[in-house]
NURO-637711 format. One record per residue (C-alpha): residue in three letters; x, y, z. Coordinates in steps of 0.1 Angstrom, whole numbers, padded with zeros to 4 digits, always signed. Layout:
ALAXYZ/...
//
This chain:
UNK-0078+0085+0181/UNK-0051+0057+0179/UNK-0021+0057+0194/UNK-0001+0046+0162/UNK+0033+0021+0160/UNK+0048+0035+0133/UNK+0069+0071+0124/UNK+0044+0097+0114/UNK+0062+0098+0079/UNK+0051+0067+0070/UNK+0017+0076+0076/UNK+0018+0107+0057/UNK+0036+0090+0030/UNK+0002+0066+0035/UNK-0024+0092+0026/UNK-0007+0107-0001/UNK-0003+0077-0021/UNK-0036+0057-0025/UNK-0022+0034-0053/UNK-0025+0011-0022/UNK-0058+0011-0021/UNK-0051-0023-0040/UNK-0050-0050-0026/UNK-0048-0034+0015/UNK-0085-0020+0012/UNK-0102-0042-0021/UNK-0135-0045-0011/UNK-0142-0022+0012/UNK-0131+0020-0005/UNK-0103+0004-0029/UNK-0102-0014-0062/UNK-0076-0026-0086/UNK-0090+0006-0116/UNK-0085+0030-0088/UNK-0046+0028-0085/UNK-0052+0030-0122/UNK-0066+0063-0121/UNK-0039+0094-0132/UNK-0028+0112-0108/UNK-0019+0153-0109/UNK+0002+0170-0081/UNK+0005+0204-0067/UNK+0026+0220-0045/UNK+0029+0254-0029/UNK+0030+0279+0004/UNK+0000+0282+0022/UNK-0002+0303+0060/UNK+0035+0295+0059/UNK+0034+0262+0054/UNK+0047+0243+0024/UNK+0018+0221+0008/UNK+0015+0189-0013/UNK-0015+0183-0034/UNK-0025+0151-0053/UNK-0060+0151-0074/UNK-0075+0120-0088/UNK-0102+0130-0114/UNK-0121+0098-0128/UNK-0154+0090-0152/UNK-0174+0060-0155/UNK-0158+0053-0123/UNK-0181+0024-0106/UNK-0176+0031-0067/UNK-0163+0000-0045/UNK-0190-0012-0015/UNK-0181+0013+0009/UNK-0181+0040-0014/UNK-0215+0033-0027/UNK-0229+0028+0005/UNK-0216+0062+0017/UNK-0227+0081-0015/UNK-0256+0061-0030/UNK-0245+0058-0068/UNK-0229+0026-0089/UNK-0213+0048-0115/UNK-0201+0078-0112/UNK-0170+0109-0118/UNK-0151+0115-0088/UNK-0125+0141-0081/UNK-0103+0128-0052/UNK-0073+0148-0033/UNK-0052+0147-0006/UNK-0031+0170+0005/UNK-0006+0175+0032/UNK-0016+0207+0042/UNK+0014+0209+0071/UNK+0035+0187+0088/UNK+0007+0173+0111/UNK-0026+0179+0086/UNK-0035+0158+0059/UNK-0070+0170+0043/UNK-0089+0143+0018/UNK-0116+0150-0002/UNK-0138+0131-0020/UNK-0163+0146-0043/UNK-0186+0122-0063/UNK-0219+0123-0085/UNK-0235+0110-0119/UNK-0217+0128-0149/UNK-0218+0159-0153/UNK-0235+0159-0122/UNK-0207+0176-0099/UNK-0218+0211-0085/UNK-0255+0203-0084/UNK-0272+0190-0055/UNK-0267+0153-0070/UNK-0229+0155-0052/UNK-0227+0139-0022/UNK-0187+0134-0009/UNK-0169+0140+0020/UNK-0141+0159+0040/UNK-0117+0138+0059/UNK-0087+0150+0085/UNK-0057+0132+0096/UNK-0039+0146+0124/UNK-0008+0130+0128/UNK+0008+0144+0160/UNK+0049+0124+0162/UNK+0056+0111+0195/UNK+0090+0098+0189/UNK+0108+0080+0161/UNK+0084+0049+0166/UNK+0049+0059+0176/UNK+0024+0090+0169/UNK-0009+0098+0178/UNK-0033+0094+0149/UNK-0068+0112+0150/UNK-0091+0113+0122/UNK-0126+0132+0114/UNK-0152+0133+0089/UNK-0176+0157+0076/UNK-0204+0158+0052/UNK-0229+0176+0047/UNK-0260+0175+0074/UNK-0292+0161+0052/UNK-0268+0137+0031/UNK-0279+0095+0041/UNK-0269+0068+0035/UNK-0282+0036+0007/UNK-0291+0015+0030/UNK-0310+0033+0054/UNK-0323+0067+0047/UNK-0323+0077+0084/UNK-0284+0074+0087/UNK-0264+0104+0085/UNK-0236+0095+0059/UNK-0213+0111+0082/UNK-0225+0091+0110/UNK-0224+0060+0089/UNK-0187+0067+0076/UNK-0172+0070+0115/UNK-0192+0037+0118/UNK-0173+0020+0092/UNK-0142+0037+0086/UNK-0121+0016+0117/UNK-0120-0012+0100/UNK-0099+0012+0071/UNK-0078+0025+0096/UNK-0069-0013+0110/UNK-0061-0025+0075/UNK-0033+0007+0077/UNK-0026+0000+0108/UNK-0015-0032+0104/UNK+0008-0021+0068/UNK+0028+0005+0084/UNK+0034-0018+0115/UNK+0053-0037+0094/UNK+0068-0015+0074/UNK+0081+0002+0107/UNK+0097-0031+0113/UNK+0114-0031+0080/UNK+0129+0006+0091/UNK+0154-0016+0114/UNK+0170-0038+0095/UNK+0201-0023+0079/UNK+0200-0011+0041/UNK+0231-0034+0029/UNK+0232-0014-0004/UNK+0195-0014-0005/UNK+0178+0020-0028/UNK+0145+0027-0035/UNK+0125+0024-0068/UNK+0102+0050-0072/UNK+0076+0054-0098/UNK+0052+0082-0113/UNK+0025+0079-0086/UNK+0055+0085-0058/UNK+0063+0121-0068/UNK+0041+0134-0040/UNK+0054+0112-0012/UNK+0086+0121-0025/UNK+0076+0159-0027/UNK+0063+0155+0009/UNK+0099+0141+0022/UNK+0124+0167+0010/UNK+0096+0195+0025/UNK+0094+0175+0058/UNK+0135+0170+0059/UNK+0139+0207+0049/UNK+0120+0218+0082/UNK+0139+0191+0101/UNK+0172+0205+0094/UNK+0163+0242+0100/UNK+0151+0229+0133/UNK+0187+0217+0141/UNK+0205+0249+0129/UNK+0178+0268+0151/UNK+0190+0240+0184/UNK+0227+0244+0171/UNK+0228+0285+0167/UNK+0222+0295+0202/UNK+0251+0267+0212/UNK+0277+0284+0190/UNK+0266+0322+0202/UNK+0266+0309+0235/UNK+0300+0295+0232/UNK+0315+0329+0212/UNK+0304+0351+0241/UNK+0325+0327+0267/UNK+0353+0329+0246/UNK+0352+0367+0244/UNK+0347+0370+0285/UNK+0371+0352+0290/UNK+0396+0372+0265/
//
């Protein structure tokens, strides 16, 4: 758990777009081919809750150090999401395995949470967990439980995010002075994610505003 420095947007925003990958985490789960890999996005209702989806599918992808050390092979083909499931869940998974290989017991992968639970307009509380499955190991040591191994190595992840969206919460306070964003292809899901997050923002004004104006209507009509 970390308590975070930084609006829970931005970490959202964070997840869902992994073109940063390179250069925050290049040698450790990041490379410069994997912000080169295409990106599709899906969005819909789920439970009640609006969704976002982004899926990564890659061959003759080679996997960067952490990556292989988690999941045992060089080269492999990878199907990758993340999706912000609701406004404080993002789910990640990875799935990875020689070609052709996916669906067999040659997979190995993982299923990683975010919570991201807002505290105010500056700071959140950021928990993360990981699951794979029970009898997958690790490269290095056949004893290690690849999930066990991931939570071992993962922090040092997190801190290289950590220290990004620090500063980019900084940047939040300097004034705009004309200043407008250029987006490109690999944003629409950010983008996606920000006009579902301000649409539950402003119908939870009008909910705080409604009972206001009845209130006010039935002192008006008392006092008539």
């Amino acid at each position: 758990m970390f308590d975070a420095r930084q609006n829970y947007l931005l970490l959202i925003e964070n997840l869902l777009d992994i073109t940063h990958f390179y250069p925050l985490h290049d040698g450790n789960i990041g490379d410069k081919e994997n912000s080169k890999i295409p990106v599709e996005l899906e969005e819909g209702e789920s439970e009640g809750y609006m969704f976002v989806r982004t899926t990564r599918h890659v061959h003759g992808y080679r996997q960067p150090p952490y990556l292989k050390e988690w999941f045992l092979y060089d080269t492999i083909e990878r199907i990758h999401t993340h999706c912000m499931v609701s406004p404080g869940l993002t789910r990640v998974v990875m799935r990875v395995a020689p070609e052709g290989e996916l669906g067999t017991d040659k997979e190995r992968g993982y299923t990683l949470l975010h919570l991201h639970l807002p505290v105010d307009e500056r700071n959140l509380i950021w928990r993360w967990n990981v699951s794979c499955k029970g009898w997958h190991t690790t490269l290095s040591d056949p004893n290690m439980q690849t999930a066990r191994k991931v939570a071992e190595m993962f922090p040092a992840v997190v801190a290289q995010d950590q220290w990004a969206l620090e500063r980019q919460q900084r940047m939040m306070e300097f004034p705009d002075d004309g200043y407008s964003e250029l987006f490109l292809k690999t944003d629409k899901a950010l983008r996606r994610a920000r006009q579902i997050l301000m649409g539950l923002q402003r119908k939870e004004r009008e909910l705080q505003i409604a009972p206001i104006e009845r209130a006010s209507s039935t002192k008006l009509s008392a006092m008539a």
